[in-house]
C-alpha positions as CSV (number, residue, x, y, z in Angstrom):
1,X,48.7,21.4,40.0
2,X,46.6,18.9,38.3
3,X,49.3,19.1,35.3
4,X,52.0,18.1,38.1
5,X,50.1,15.1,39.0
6,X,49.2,13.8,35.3
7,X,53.3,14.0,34.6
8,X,53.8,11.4,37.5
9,X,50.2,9.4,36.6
10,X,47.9,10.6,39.4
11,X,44.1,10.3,38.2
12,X,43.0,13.6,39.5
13,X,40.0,15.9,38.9
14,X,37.9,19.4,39.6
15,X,34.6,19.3,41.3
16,X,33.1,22.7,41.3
17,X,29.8,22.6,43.9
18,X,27.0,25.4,43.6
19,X,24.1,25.2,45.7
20,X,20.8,27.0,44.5
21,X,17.7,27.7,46.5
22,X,14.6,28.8,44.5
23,X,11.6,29.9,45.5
24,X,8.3,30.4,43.6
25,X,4.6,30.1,43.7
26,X,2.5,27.9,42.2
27,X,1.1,28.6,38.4
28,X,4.6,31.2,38.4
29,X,8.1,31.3,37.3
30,X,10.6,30.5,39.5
31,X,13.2,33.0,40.0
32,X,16.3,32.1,41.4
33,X,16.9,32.7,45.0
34,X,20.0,32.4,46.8
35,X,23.1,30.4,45.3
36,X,26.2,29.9,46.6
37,X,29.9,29.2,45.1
38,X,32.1,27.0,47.6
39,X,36.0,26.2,46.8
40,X,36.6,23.7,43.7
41,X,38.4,20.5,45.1
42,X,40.8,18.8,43.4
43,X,40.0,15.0,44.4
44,X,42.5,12.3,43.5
45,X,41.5,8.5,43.0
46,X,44.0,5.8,43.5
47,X,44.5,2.6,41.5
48,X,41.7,1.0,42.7
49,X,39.2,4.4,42.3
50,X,39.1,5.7,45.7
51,X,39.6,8.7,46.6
52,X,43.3,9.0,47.9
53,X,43.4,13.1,48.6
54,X,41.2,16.3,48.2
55,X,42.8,19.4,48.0
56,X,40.6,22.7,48.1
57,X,41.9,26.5,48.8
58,X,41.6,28.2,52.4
59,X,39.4,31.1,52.6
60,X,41.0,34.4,52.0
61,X,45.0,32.8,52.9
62,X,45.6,31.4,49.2
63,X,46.8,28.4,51.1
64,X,45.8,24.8,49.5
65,X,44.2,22.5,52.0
66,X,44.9,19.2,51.5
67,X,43.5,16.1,53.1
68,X,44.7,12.4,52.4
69,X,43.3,9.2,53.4
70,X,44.6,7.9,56.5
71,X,46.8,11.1,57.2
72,X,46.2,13.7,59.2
73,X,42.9,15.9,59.3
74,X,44.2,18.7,56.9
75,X,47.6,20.2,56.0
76,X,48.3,23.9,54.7
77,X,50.3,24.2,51.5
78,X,51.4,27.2,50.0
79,X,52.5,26.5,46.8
80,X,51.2,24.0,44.3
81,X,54.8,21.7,43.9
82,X,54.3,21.2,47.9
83,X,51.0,20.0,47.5
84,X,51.6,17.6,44.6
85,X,54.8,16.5,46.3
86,X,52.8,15.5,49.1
87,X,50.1,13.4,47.3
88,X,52.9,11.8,45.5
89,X,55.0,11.1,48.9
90,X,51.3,9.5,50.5
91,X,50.2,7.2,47.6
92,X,51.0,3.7,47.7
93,X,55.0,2.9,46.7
94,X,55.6,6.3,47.2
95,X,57.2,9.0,44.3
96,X,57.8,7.0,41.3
């Protein structure tokens, strides 16, 4: 997808969040805890560097969610052409 959107010159990248507890005593090693792997996002900046869209997959559907500013909450994609047909449609002047 991010390939579909560098073709038509949408800045776009992957953010990939993991979230690590640890847990230790004092004077000890720590050994890691609990961690946690959520969805990457694909977030894509606009002209001026905001953030124009964020796209992430739905648990267990293999559906892309994909949220744009000042659209709707989120919209369910199935295939990646929809999604970066969307993004494209949104953005300011439209497809070029």
């Amino acid at each position: 997808m991010q390939q579909l959107l560098k073709a038509h010159g949408v800045r776009s990248y992957a953010v990939h969040t993991i979230s690590l507890k640890l847990s230790g005593e004092e004077g000890r090693p720590i050994p890691l805890g609990k961690r946690k792997l959520y969805a990457p996002e694909l977030v894509v900046r606009g002209g001026a560097g905001s953030v124009t869209a964020t796209v992430t997959m739905a648990a267990r559907s293999g559906c892309y969610l994909v949220s744009l500013r000042g659209g709707p909450d989120l919209q369910t994609v199935r295939e990646p052409h929809q999604v970066a047909d969307l993004i494209l449609t949104a953005r300011p002047g439209g497809r070029s």
